[in-house]
C-alpha positions in Angstrom: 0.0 0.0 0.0 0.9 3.7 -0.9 0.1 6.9 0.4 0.1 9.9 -2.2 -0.8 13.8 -2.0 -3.0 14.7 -4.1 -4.9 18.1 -4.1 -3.8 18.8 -0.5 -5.5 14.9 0.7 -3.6 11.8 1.6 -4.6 9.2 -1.2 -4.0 5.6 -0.4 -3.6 3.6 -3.5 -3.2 -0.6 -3.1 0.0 -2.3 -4.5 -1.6 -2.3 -8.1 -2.5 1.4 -8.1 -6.1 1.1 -7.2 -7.6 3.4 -4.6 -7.9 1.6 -1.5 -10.4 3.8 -0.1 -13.4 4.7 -3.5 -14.6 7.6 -1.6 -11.7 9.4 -2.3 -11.9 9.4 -6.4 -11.8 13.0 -7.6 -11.2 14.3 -11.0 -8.0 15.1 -9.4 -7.1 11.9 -8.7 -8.0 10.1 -12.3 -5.4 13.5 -13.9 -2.8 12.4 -11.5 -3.2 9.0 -12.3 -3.2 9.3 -16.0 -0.6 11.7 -15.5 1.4 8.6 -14.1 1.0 6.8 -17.4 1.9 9.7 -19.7 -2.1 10.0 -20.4 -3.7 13.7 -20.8 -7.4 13.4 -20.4 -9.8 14.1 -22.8 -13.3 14.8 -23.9 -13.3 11.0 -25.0 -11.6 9.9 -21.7 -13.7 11.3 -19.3 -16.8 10.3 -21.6 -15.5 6.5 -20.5 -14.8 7.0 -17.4 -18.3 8.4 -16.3 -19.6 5.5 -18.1 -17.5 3.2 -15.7 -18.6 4.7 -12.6 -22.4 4.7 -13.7 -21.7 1.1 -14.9 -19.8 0.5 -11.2 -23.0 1.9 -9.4 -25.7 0.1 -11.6 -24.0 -3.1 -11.1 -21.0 -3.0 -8.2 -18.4 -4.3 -10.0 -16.1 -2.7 -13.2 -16.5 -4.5 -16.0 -13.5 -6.8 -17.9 -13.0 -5.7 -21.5 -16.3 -7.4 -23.1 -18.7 -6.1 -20.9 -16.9 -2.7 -21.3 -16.8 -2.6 -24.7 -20.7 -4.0 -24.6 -21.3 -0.9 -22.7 -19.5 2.4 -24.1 -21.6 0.8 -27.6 -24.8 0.8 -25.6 -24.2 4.2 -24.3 -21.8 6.0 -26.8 -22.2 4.1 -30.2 -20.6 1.7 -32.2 -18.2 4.0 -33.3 -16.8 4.4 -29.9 -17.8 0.7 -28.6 -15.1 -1.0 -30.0 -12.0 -2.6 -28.6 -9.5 -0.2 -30.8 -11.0 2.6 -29.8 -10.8 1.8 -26.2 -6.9 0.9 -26.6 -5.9 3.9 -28.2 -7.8 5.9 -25.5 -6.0 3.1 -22.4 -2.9 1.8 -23.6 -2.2 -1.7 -22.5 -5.4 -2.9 -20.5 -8.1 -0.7 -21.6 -10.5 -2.8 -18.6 -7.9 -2.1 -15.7 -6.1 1.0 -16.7 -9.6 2.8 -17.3 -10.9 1.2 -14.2 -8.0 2.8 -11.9 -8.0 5.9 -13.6 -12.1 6.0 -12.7 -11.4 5.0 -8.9 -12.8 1.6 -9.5 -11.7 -1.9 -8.4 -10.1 -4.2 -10.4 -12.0 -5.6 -13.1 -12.6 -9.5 -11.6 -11.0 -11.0 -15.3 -8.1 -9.3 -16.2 -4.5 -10.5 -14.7 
């Protein structure tokens, strides 16, 4: 477990990066995150990442990259609801890294 400042708060984070505490997600804390990664968020990132935390609300749990792509096409359209699109927005993991940069858990299926 880490500790981190962030806007003036103390910001635990678990050994993978996700907020221990959800309570403490901010806007503030997804830019410092993406920060981390080298990521400048977007219109089309923040678009994703209130999908995941209505998603996370609706259904208490963040969803692996299936059910994520099933759900930015529900909500944002099949141009947007595809898995290439989702990569180029979250290098890597699109399902995890979106997920810790919307103060979620980590998606159950993905390693």
């Amino acid at each position: 477990m880490t500790t981190e400042m962030i806007n003036g708060h103390a910001v635990a984070f678990d050994d993978e990066g996700y907020l221990q505490d959800l309570s403490q997600w901010s806007p503030r804390v997804a830019e410092h995150l993406a920060a981390q990664e080298g990521l400048e968020l977007t219109e089309a990132h923040w678009e994703v990442l209130h999908l995941l935390r209505d998603f996370y609300a609706r259904y208490a749990h963040s969803p692996a990259m299936r059910p994520l792509v099933k759900a930015v096409k529900q909500s944002l359209g099949d141009d947007k609801g595809r898995s290439i699109y989702l990569m180029q927005l979250f290098p890597g993991s699109p399902a995890k890294l979106a997920a810790r940069l919307a103060g979620l858990p980590k998606p159950d299926n993905c390693l």
